[in-house]
C-alpha positions in Angstrom: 9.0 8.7 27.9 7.5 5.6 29.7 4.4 7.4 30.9 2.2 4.8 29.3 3.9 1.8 29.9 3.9 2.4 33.5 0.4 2.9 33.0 0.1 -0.9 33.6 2.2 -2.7 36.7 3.4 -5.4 34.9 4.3 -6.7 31.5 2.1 -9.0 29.4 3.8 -12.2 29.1 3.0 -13.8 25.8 2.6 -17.4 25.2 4.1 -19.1 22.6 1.5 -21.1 21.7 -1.1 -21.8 18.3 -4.1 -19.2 18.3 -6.3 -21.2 16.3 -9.3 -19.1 17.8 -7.4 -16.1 16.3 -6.3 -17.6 13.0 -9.1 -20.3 12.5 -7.1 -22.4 10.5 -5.4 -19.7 8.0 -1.9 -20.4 7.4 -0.3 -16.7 6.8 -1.1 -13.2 8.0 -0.1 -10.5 5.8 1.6 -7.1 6.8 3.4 -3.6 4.9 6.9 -3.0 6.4 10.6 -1.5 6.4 13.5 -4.1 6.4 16.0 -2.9 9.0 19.4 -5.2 7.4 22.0 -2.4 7.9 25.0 -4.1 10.1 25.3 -1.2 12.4 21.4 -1.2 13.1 21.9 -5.0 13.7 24.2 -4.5 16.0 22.2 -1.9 17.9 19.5 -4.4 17.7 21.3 -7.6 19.5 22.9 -5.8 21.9 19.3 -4.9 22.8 18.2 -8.3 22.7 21.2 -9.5 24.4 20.8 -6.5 27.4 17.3 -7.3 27.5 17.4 -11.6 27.5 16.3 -12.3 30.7 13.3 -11.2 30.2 12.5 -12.3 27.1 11.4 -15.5 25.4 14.0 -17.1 23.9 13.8 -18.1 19.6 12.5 -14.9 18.2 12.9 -15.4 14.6 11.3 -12.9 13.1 13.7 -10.3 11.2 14.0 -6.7 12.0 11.6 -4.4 10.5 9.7 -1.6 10.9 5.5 -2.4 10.0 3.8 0.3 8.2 0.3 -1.4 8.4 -1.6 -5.1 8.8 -3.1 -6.5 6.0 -4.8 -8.9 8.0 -4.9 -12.9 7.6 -4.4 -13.9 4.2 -7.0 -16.9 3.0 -5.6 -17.1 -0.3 -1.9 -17.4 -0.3 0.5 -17.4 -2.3 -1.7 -15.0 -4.7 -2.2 -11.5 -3.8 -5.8 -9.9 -3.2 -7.0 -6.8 -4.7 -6.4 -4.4 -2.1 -3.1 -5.5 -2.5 -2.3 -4.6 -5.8 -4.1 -1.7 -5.4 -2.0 -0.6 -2.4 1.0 -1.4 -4.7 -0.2 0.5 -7.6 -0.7 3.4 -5.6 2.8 3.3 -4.0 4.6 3.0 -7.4 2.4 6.0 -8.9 3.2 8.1 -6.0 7.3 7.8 -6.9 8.3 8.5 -3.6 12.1 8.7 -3.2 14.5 7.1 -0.6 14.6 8.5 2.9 16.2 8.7 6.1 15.1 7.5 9.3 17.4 6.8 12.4 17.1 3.8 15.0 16.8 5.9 18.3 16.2 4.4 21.8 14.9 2.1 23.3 10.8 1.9 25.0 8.2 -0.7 25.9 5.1 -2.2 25.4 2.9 -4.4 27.6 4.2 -7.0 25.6 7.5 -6.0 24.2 10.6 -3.5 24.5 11.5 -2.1 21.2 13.6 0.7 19.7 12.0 3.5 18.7 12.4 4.7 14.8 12.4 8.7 14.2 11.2 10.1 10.7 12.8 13.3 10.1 11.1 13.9 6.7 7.5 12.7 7.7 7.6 10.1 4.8 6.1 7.5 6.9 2.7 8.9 7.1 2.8 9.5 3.3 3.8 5.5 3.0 0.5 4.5 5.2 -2.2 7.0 3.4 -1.2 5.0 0.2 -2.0 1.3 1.9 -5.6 0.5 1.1 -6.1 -2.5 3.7 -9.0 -4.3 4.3 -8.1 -4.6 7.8 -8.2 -1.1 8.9 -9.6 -1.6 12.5 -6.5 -3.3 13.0 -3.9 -0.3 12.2 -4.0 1.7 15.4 -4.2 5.6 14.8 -1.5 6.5 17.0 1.0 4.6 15.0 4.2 4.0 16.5 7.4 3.5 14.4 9.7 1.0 16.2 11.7 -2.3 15.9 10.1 -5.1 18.1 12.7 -6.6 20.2 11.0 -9.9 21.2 8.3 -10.9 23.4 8.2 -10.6 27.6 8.6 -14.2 28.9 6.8 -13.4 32.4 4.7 -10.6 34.0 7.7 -8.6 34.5 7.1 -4.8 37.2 7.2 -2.5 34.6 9.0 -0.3 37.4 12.0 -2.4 36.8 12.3 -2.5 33.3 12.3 0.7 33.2 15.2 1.1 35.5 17.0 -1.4 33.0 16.0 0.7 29.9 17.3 3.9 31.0 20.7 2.5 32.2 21.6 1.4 28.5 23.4 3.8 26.4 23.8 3.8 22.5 23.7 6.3 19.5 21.0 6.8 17.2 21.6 5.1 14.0 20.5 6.9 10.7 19.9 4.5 8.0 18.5 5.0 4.4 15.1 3.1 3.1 15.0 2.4 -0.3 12.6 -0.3 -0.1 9.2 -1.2 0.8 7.7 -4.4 1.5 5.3 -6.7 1.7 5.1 -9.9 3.5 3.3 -13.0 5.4 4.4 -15.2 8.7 2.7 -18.5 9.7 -0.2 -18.0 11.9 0.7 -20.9 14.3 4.7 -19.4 14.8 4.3 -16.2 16.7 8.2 -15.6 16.8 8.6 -17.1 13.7 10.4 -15.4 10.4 8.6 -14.0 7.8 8.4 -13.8 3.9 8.2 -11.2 1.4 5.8 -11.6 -1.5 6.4 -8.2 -3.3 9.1 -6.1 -3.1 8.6 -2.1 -4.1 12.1 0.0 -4.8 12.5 3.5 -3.9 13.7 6.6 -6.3 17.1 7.1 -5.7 
């Protein structure tokens, strides 16, 4: 379960900083995602975050979601570009209906612990071959579902977060998505919150 994050000795402890070399002066950065706003995920969720505080930075803003795939930095805000309509377009023609996933347990990155999402149905994979981003090299092929926890303060052995992972105990939470997304954060607020530009509702 944590082959790869052991892979490395330590965590990646992110800096809460401005990446103007990253963002070149571009206010927003644009991504596809779930909302996660049930009340018993968001339970599941802060007792993670509160289990896990220590070793995290404190102030992470951003809501709870799942991302389906980066759009990429977004030079023209508030209007939306082509590839964005035409990723829209092609998820309202395709009709797709709600679906289940469930909020499973908890795993790691370098840079962050998260919990990891299970798709029973496979509808994920579906949702992602109808994006049409510009910023493909960006969307990793071995996509990984999950809810980001927040961001490792310090360079953490990876040998003990592990240890701290596998002592927490909670049941997966299945949980209905009848909505896609899409939405922008400011470049300069890593752990800021985000906003949704364009909202796409599910079959029921």
């Amino acid at each position: 379960m944590f082959s790869d994050f052991l892979n490395s000795k330590t965590t990646y402890a992110t800096e809460l900083r401005d990446f103007y070399e990253w963002h070149k002066g571009v206010e927003y950065f644009g991504f596809w995602a779930i909302e996660v706003s049930g009340s018993d995920c968001l339970k599941k969720i802060r007792f993670h975050q509160d289990y896990l505080s220590e070793w995290l930075h404190s102030g992470y803003l951003r809501q709870p979601h799942i991302t389906l795939a980066l759009e990429g930095l977004l030079k023209d805000p508030p209007s939306l570009k082509p590839s964005i309509w035409k990723s829209i377009q092609q998820l309202e023609a395709s009709e797709l209906p709600a679906f289940p996933l469930q909020l499973a347990r908890c795993n790691s990155f370098a840079t962050c612990p998260y919990l990891e999402v299970t798709d029973p149905k496979g509808y994920l994979n579906t949702i992602r071959s109808c994006l049409n981003s510009d910023e493909q090299e960006q969307n990793p092929k071995a996509y990984t579902p999950h809810v980001t926890l927040g961001f490792y303060n310090e360079a953490h052995d990876t040998s003990r977060i592990v240890e701290e992972l596998s002592g927490i105990q909670s049941q997966d939470i299945e949980f209905t998505v009848d909505e896609i997304v899409f939405a922008q954060y400011r470049t300069r607020e890593i752990q800021g919150p985000y906003q949704v530009l364009h909202r796409i509702k599910l079959a029921r």
